[in-house]
N, C-alpha and C positions, 0 to 999 in steps of 0.2 A: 504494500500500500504506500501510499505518498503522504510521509510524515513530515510534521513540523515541529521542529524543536526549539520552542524559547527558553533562553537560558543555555546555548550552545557551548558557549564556552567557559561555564563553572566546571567545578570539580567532578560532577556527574554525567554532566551533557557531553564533554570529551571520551567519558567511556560510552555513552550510550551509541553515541553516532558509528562505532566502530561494527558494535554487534546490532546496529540495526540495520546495517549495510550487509552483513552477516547473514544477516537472514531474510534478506530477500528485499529490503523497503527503497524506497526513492526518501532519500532526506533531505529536506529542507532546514538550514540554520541559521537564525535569527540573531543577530550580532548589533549591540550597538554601535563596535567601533570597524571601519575597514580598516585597521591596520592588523586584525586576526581574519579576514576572510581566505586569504591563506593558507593559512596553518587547518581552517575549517576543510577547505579543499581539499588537501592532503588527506584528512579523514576520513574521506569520502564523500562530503555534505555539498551539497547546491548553496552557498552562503547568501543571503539576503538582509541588509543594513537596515535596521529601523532603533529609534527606541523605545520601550516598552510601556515608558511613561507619555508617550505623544499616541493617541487614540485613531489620527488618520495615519501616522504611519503605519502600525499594525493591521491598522485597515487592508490600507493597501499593499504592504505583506503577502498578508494572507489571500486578499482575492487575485492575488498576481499569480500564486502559485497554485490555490486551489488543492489546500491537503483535505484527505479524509480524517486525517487525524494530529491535535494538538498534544503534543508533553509541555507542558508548562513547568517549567526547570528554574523559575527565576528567581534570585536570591540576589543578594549583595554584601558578604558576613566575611568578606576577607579582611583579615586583621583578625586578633585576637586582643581582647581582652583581660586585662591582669585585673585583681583580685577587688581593688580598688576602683576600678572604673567600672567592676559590676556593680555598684550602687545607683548607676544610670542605664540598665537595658533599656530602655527607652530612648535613652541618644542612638545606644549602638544599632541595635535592632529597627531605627525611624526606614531607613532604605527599603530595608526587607518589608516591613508592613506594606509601605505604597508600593510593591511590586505585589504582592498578596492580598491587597486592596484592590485598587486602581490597576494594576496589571492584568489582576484578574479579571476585570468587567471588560477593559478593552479586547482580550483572547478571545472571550466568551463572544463579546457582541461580534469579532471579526468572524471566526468559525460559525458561527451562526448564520451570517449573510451566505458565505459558502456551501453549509448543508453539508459540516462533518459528520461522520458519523460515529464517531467518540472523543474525547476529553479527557486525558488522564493530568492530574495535577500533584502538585508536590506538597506533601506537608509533614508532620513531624512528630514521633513520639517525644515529648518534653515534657517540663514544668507546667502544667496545666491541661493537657491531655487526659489524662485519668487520675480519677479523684485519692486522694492519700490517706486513706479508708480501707479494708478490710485486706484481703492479699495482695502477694509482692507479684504477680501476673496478672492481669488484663485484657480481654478479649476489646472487640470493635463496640462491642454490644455494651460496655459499662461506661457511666456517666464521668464528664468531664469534670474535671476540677476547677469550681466556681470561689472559691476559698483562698483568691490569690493577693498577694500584696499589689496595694497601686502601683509602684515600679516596674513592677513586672506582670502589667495585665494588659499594655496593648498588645504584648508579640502574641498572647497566647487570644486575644481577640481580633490581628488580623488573621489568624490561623483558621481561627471557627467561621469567621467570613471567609475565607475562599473553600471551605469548606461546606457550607452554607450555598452559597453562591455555582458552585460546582455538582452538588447533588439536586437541585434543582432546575438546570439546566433542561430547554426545553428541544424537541426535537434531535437528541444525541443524546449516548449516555456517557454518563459522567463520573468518571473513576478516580478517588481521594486514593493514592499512597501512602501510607502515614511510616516515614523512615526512620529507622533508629539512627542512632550517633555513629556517622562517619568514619574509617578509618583506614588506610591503605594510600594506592598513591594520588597525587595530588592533592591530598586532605592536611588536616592539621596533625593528624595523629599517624606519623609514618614511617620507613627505614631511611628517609632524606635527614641529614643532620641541621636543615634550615626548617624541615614544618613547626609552626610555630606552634601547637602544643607539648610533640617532642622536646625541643629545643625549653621551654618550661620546665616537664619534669626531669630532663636532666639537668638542670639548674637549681630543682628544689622548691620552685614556684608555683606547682600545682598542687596542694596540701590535699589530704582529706579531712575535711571537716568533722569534728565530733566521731560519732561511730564509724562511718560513713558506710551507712545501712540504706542511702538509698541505693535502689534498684533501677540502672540502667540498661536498657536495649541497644545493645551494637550492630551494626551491620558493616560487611566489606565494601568498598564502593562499588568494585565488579558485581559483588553478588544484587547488590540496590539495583544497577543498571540492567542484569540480566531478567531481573523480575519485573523492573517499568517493560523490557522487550514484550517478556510475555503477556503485558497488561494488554499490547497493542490489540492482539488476537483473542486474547483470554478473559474470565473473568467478568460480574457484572457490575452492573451500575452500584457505586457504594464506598465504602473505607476499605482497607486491607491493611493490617501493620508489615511492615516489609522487615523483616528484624530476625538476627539471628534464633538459632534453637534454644537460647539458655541467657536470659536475662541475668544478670551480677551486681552483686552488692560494688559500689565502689571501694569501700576497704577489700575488697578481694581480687576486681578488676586491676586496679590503678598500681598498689606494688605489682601485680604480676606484670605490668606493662612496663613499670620502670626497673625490672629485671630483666624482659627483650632488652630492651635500648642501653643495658648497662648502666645505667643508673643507682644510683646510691635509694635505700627507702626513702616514701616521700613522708613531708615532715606531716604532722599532726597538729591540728589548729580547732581550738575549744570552740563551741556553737557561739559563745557568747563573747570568743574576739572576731570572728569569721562574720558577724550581723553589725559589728560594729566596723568593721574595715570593708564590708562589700553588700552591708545590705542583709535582706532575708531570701531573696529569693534564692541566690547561691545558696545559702545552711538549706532551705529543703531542698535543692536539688541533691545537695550530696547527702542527705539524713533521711528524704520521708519521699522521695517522687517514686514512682509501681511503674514496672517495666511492663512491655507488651508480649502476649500469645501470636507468634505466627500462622498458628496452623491453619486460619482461613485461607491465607496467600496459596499457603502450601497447596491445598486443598484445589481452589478454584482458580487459580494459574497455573499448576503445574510444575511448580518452583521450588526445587532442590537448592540449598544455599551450597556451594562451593565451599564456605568456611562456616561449620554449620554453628560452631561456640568460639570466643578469642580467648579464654582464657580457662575450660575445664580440659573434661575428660576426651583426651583423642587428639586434644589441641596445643597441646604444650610443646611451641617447636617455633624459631623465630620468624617462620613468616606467620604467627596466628597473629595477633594482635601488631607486631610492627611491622606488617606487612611486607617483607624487605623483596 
């Protein structure tokens, strides 16, 4: 089919354009800048320049090419965040919203004039996702976590708007991804000695807070991209968590990750300096956020994850978690 990829050239859309050439699609990639149309070509992708925040360029985008189907890949999270600037996710996270806002209604309304015939969009197991209540797993089926600090409740309200916005979508149907946290290459967590949250915990600057009993869902970037492949084909109108077999405590994920990367243990930082240096919403992501159940994905795409856990049983070998 003849896909469109906005968001081409993040972290995921560079893998995805390789295996959706793979298997069989005409791609289309969606770039703001042409100083990457390039390197898109190289990938295999048809490159088309717009930005995603200007509503007639995407327009015309999209009726130029005439996909059957949109991946909405779009983010803007590059840089990281030290400890102290998380007291403002709201500055950092402002980009990402209005592409998960406003990105999303211009996609929607441009595949819509065209008469796609599906939608798959990007979103996120995080802070606010599932509610921090009864078990450390999650299905699509259990209710979101309404119980959020104001610092940290636009990202998790532009999320349920393009989520919102995405399942209601009329004439196409409309497919939410909801990815676990990131890891391999091009990401922040990876065998490159510059990814910027490597480069952290071998430093000593990604602490676990308090216990650090919460419960994170990881996914490999390949394995994220081969499961949006299978979305194209698979799969119905709805959520899916895209996330490894075995969600982890961060006191158990994060030293095992800073023993790949050689890393010293990482330090330990009280609930009650960790809310005072960056806020609350950091202390519960690393103390009380509930990881997600893949087996829908598994189930109704077809999707085996390549790296199925980063840091248990079957996995303990340096490409699991630092993906070298």
């Amino acid at each position: 089919m003849k896909v469109f990829v906005a968001g081409a050239t993040g972290a995921i859309g560079t893998q995805l354009i390789p295996q959706l050439t793979a298997a069989g699609h005409d791609v289309i990639a969606m770039t703001r800048s042409p100083a990457t149309t390039d390197a898109l070509q190289a990938l295999g992708a048809r490159p088309v320049v717009a930005d995603a925040l200007d509503p007639d360029a995407v327009a015309r985008a999209v009726a130029e090419t005439e996909p059957e189907v949109i991946l909405h890949q779009l983010t803007a999270l590059k840089g990281d965040p030290g400890l102290r600037d998380m007291r403002h996710p709201d500055r950092f996270g402002a980009m990402t919203n209005r592409l998960r806002t406003e990105g999303t209604d211009h996609l929607l309304a441009a595949g819509r004039a065209v008469g796609i015939r599906r939608f798959i969009a990007q979103s996120v197991v995080a802070l606010g996702t599932y509610a921090r209540t009864g078990g450390p797993v999650k299905t699509e089926d259990d209710p979101p976590d309404l119980d959020l600090p104001a610092k940290g409740r636009s990202g998790a309200d532009a999320v349920r708007y393009l989520e919102d916005a995405v399942g209601g979508i009329e004439g196409a149907e409309g497919l939410v991804l909801r990815y676990g946290a990131f890891y391999g290459p091009g990401t922040g967590v990876s065998a490159d000695p510059e990814a910027l949250l490597t480069k952290a915990i071998r430093k000593r600057r990604f602490p676990i807070i308090g216990g650090g009993g919460g419960v994170w869902s990881l996914v490999h970037i390949e394995d994220a991209a081969s499961a949006t492949v299978a979305a194209v084909d698979h799969g119905g109108p709805g959520i899916d968590n895209v996330v490894d077999d075995e969600p982890a405590p961060v006191g158990e994920w994060l030293p095992f990750l800073a023993e790949q990367l050689g890393a010293k243990k990482p330090m330990r930082v009280p609930r009650f300096v960790a809310r005072l240096l960056a806020g609350e919403a950091p202390v519960w992501a690393m103390t009380e956020v509930r990881g997600a159940s893949n087996a829908k994905a598994k189930r109704e795409l077809g999707w085996p994850p390549r790296w199925p856990s980063c840091v248990r049983s079957g996995s303990r070998s340096p490409t699991a978690c630092s993906a070298a």
